[in-house]
N, CA, C and O of each residue as an XYZ file, in Angstrom:
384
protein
N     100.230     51.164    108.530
C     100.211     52.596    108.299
C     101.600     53.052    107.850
O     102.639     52.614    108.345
N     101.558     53.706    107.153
C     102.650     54.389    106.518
C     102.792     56.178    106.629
O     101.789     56.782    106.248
N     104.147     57.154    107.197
C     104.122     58.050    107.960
C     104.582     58.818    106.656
O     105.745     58.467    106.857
N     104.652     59.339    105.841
C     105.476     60.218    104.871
C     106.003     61.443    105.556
O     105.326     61.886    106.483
N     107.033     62.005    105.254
C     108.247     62.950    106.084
C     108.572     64.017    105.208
O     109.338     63.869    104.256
N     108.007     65.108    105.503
C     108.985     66.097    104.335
C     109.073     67.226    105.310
O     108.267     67.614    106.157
N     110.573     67.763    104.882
C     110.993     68.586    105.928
C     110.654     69.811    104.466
O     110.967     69.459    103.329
N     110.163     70.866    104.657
C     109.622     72.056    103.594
C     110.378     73.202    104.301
O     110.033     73.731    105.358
N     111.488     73.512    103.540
C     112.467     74.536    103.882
C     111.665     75.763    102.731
O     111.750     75.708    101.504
N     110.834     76.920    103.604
C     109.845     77.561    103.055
C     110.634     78.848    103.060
O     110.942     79.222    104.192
N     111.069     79.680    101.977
C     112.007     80.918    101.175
C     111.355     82.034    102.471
O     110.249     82.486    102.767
N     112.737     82.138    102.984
C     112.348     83.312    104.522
C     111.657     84.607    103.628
O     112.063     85.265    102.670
N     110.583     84.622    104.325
C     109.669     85.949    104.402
C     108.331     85.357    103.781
O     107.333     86.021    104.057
N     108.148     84.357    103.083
C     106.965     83.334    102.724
C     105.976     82.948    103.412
O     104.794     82.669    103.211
N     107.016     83.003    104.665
C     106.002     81.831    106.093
C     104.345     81.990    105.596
O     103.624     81.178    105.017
N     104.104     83.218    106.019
C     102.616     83.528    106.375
C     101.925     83.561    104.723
O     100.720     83.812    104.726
N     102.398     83.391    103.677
C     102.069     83.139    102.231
C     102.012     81.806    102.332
O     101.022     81.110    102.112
N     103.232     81.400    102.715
C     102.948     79.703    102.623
C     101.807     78.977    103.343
O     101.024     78.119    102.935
N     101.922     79.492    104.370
C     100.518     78.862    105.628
C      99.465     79.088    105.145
O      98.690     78.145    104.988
N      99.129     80.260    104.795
C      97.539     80.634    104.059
C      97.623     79.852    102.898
O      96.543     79.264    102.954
N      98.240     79.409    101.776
C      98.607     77.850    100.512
C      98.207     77.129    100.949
O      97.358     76.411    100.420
N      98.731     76.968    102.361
C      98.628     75.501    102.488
C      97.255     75.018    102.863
O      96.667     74.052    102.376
N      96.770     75.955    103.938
C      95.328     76.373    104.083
C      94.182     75.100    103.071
O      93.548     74.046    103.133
N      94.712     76.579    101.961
C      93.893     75.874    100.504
C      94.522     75.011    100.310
O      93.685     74.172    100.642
N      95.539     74.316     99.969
C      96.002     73.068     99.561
C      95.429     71.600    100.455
O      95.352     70.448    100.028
N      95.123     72.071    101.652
C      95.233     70.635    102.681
C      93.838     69.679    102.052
O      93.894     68.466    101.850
N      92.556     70.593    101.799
C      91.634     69.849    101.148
C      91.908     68.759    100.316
O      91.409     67.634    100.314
N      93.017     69.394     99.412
C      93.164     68.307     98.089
C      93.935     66.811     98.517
O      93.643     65.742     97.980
N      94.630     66.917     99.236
C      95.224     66.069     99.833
C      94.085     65.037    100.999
O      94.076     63.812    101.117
N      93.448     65.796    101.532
C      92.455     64.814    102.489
C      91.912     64.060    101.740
O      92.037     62.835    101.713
N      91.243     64.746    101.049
C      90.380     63.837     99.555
C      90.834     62.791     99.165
O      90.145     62.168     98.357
N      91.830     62.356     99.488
C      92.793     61.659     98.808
C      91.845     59.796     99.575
O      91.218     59.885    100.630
N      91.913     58.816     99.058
C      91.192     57.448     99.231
C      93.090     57.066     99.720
O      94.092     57.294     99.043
N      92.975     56.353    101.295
C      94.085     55.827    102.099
C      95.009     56.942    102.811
O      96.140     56.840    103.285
N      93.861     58.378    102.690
C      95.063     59.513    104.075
C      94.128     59.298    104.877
O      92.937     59.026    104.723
N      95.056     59.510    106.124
C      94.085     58.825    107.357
C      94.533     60.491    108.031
O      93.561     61.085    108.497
N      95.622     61.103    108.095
C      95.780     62.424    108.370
C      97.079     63.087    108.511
O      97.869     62.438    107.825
N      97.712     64.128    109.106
C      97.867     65.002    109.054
C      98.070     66.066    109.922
O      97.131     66.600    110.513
N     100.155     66.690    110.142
C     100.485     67.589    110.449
C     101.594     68.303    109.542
O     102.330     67.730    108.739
N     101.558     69.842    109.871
C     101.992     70.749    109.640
C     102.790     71.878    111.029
O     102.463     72.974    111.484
N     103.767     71.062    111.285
C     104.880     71.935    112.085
C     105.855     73.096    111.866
O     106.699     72.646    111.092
N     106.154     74.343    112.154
C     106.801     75.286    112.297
C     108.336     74.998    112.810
O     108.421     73.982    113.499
N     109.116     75.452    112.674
C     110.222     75.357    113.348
C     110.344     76.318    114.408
O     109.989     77.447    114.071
N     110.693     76.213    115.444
C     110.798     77.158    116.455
C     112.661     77.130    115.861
O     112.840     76.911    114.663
N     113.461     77.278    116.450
C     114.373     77.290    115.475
C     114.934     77.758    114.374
O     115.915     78.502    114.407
N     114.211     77.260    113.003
C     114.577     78.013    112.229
C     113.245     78.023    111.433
O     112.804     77.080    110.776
N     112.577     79.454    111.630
C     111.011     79.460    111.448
C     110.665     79.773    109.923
O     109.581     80.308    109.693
N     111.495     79.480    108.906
C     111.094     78.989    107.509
C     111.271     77.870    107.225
O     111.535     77.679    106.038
N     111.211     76.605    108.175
C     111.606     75.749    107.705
C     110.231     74.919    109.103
O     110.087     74.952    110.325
N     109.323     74.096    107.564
C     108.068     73.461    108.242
C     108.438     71.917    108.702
O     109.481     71.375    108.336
N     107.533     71.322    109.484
C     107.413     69.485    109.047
C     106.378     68.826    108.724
O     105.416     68.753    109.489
N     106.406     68.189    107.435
C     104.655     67.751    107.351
C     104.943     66.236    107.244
O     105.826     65.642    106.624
N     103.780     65.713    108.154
C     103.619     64.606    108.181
C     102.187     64.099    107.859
O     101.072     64.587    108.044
N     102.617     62.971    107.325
C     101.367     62.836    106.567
C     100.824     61.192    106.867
O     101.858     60.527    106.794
N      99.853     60.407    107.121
C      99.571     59.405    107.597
C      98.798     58.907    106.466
O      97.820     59.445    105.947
N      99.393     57.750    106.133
C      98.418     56.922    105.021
C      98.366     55.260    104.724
O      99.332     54.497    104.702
N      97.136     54.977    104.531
C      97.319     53.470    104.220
C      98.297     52.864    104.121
O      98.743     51.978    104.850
N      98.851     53.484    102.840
C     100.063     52.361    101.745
C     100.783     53.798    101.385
O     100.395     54.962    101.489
N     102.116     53.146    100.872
C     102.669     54.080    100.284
C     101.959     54.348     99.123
O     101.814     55.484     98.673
N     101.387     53.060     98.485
C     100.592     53.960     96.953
C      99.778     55.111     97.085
O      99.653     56.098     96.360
N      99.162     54.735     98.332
C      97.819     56.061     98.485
C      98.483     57.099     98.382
O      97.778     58.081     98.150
N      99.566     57.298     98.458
C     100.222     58.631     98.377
C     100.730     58.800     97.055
O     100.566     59.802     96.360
N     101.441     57.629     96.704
C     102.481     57.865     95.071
C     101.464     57.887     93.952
O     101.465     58.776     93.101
N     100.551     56.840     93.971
C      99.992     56.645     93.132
C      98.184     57.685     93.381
O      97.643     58.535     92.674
N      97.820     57.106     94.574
C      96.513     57.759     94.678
C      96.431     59.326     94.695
O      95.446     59.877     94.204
N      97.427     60.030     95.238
C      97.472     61.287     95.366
C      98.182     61.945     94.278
O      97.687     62.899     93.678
N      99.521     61.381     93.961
C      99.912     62.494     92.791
C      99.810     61.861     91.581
O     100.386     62.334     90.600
N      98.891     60.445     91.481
C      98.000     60.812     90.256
C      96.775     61.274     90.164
O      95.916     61.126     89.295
N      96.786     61.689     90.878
C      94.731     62.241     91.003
C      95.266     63.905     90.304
O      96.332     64.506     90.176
N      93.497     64.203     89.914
C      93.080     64.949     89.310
C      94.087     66.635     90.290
O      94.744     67.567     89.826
N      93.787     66.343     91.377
C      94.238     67.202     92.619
C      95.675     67.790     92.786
O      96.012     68.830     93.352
N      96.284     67.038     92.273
C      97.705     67.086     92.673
C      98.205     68.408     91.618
O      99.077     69.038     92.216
N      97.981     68.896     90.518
C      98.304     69.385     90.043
C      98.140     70.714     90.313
O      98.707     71.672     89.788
N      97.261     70.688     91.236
C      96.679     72.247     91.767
C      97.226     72.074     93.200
O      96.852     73.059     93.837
N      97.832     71.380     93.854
C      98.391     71.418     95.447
C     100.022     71.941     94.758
O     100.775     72.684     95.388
N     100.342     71.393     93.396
C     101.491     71.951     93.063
C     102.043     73.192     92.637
O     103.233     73.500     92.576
N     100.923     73.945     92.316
C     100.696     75.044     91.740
C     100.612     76.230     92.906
O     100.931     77.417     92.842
N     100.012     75.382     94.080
C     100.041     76.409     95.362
C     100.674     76.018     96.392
O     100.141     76.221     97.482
N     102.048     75.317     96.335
C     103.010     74.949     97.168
C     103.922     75.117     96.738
O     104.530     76.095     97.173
N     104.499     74.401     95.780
C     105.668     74.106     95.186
C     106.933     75.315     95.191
O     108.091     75.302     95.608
N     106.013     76.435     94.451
C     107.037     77.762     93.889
C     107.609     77.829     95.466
O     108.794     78.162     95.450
N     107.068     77.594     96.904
C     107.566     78.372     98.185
C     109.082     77.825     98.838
O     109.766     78.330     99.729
N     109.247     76.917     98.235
C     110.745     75.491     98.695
C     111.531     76.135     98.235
O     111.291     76.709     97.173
N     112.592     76.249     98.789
C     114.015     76.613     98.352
C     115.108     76.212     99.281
O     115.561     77.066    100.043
N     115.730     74.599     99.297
C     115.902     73.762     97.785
C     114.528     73.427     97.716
O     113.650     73.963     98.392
N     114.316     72.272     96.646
C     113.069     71.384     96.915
C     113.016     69.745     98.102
O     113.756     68.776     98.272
N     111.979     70.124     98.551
C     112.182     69.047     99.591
C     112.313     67.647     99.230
O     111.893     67.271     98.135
N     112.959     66.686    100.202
C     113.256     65.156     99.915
C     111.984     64.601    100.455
O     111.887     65.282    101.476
N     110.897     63.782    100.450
C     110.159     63.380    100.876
C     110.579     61.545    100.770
O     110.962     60.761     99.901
N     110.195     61.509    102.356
C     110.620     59.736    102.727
C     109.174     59.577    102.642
O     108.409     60.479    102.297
N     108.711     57.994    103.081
C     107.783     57.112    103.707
C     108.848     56.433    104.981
O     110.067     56.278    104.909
N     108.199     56.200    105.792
C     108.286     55.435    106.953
C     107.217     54.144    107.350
O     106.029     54.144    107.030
N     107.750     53.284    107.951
C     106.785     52.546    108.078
C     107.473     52.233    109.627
O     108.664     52.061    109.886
N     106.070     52.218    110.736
C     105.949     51.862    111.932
C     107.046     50.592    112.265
O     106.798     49.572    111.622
N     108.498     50.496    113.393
C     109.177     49.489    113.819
C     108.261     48.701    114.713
O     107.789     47.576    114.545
N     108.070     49.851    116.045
C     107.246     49.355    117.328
C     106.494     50.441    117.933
O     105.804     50.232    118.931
């Protein structure tokens, strides 16, 4: 299993624009052949700034299966504009 990491520093006053996006966005991403699943954390802290973690087969299911699919272009269209910077997204893979 492979954990993908993106910390989504979401433009203060967005929050509740962004959450209802993401809403609609999470479908396109499940759809996805090798996501097994899926969180979406808040910062208590500093509350424009999310954590999504994302659980998948392989790293391809994500590089290749997801942001080449038909889908991706419309999860970008209703996420993307809300980042400010744009986020770094890792993969992780399980030590122990």
């Amino acid at each position: 299993m492979i954990r993908e990491h993106a910390l989504l520093p979401v433009v203060p006053g967005r929050e509740a624009a962004f959450e209802a996006a993401f809403a609609q966005a999470r479908p396109l991403i499940e759809a996805t052949d090798g996501f097994l699943g899926l969180t979406l954390s808040r910062s208590v802290e500093s509350p424009s700034s999310y954590l999504l973690l994302v659980e998948w087969e392989s790293v391809e299911a994500h590089t290749v299966g997801f942001r080449g699919s038909e889908r991706y272009p419309r999860w970008r269209e209703l996420l993307h504009h809300f980042y400010d910077p744009f986020p770094v997204v890792e993969h992780f893979a399980q030590v122990s």
